[in-house]
N, C-alpha and C positions, 0 to 999 in steps of 0.2 A: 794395549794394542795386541797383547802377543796371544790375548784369550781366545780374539777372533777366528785366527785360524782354525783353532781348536772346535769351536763352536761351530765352525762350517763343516768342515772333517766328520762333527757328531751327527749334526744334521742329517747329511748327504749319506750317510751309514743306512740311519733311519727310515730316510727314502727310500733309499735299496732294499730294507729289507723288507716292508710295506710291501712294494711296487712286483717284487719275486712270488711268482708265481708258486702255489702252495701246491707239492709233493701229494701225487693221488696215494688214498690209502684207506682203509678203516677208519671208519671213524667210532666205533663203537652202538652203535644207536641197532637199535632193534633183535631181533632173534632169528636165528636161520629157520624157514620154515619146515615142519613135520612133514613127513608122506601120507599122514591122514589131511593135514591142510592144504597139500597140494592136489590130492584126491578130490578136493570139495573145490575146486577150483577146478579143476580137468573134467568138466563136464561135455565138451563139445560136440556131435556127432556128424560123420562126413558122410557125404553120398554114399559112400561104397559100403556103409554099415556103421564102420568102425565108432567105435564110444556110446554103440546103443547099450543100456542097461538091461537086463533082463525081465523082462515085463508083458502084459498083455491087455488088452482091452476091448471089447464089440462095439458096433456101431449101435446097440443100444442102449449101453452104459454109458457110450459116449455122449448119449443126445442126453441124458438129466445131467449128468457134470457140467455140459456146456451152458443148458438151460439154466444154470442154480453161480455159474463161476463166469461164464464170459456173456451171455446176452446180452444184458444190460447195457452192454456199448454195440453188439456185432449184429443182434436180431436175435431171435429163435430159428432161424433159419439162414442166417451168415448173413445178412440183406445189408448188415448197418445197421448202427440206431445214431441219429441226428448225424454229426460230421463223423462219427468213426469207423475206420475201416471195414469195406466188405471184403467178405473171404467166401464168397459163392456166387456164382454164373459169372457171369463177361466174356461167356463164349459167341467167336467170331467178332470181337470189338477192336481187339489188337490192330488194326490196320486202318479202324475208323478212325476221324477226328476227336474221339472220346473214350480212347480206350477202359477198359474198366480191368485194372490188374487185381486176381486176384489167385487163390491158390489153383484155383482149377484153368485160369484161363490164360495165367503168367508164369507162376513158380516154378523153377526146372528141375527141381527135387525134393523128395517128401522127408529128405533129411534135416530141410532149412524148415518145414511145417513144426518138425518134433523138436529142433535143439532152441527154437524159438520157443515156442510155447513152454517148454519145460525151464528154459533158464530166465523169460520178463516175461510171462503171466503168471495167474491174472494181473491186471494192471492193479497197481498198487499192493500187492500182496505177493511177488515172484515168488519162485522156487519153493512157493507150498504145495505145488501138486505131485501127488508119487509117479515115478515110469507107469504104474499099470492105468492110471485117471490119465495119463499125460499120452498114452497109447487109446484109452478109450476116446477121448477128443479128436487125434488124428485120425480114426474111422469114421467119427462121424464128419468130419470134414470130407473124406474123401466121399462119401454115401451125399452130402450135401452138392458135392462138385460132379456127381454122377459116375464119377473115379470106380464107384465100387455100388454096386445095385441092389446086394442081398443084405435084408435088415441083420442078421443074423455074423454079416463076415466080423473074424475077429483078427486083430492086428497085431503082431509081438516082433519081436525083434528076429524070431526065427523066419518069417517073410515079409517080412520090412523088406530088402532089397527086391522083391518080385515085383513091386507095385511101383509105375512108372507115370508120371504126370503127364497131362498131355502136350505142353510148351517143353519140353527138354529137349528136344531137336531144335528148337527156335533162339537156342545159344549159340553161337560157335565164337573161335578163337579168333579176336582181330590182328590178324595180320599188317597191317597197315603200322608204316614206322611210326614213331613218334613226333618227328620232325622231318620235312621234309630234304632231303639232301641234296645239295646242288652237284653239279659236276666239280671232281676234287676231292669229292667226300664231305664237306665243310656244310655244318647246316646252314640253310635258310633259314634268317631269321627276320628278315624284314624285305618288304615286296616281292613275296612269294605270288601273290596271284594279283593279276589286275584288279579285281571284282570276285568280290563275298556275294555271292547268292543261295537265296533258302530255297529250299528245295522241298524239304519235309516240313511239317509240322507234325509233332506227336499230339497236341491238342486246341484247339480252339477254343476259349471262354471269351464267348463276346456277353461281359457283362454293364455294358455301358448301353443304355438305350436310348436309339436315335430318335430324331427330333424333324422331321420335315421340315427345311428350309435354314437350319441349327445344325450347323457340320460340327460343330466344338464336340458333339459326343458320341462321333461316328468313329471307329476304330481303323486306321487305314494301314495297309499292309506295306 
């Protein structure tokens, strides 16, 4: 009988030290990285310039890169090829029931055209294109979206910041809180409003087609 205690005493040690939360710390595993790996990794570029490479390219170096590395999904002329994204016209759709986003009729900086392309295309093969192919594409995107009209304009990072999209006013800051707050200060979090009503639609696909006198594949709002 006198083992028992002992044995519960060992136990319950056991437990505790199991159940103790384990001291943050090294754990040894991997290697601190290089400034040349962290370089290959810092590729980003903001609106305002900053992190473009130094590079160049015309709107008509840009059209056979495009033609030979991105068609085959976008068009020869940014149109699409089958479901994949277009990146030309959709000017004045924005406010249709069908809008069509694309760089010339949505994007609000040519900074999101360059750090995209340069860091996931082409599709399946990223970051194989140099700054100077990766600047000849964004000319010709801009020449494709009417952005820029002379075959000849050539794009670098020395006037990168001069070329302005046409949607970059069509951003602004929302204002509007994130929750609405009652009197008190205290959020509103439940029976905030009588009644949810739609107001907008950004788009319409009536893909269901209706049937005279067969309401089952009428879409109702």
């Amino acid at each position: 009988m006198s083992r028992f205690p002992k044995l519960l005493a060992s136990t319950l040690a056991l437990v505790l030290t199991v159940s103790a939360p384990v001291a943050a710390g090294k754990l040894g595993l991997g290697t601190p990285a290089t400034p040349e790996e962290v370089t290959g990794w810092d590729i980003d570029i903001r609106p305002d310039g900053e992190g473009l490479p130094v590079g160049k390219g015309t709107v008509a170096e840009g059209e056979v890169i495009f033609t030979e590395q991105c068609a085959v999904c976008h068009g020869d002329f940014g149109e699409g090829a089958g479901r994949w994204p277009v990146l030309a016209g959709g000017g004045e759709t924005l406010a249709s029931h069908n809008p069509v986003k694309t760089i010339g009729s949505y994007w609000p900086y040519l900074s999101t055209v360059y750090d995209y392309i340069y860091r996931a295309m082409p599709y399946g093969n990223a970051q194989s294109l140099s700054p100077d192919e990766t600047y000849a594409i964004v000319a010709y995107l801009l020449y494709l979206n009417d952005v820029v009209t002379d075959e000849e304009f050539e794009l670098s990072n020395e006037n990168f910041t001069t070329v302005r999209l046409p949607n970059e006013d069509g951003f602004i800051d929302d204002e509007r809180p994130d929750t609405k707050v009652a009197e008190g200060g205290a959020p509103c979090m439940s029976d905030c409003k009588a009644e949810v009503k739609i107001t907008k639609r950004a788009r319409i696909i009536d893909v269901t087609p209706e049937d005279d006198g067969d309401t089952a594949g009428v879409n109702v709002d």
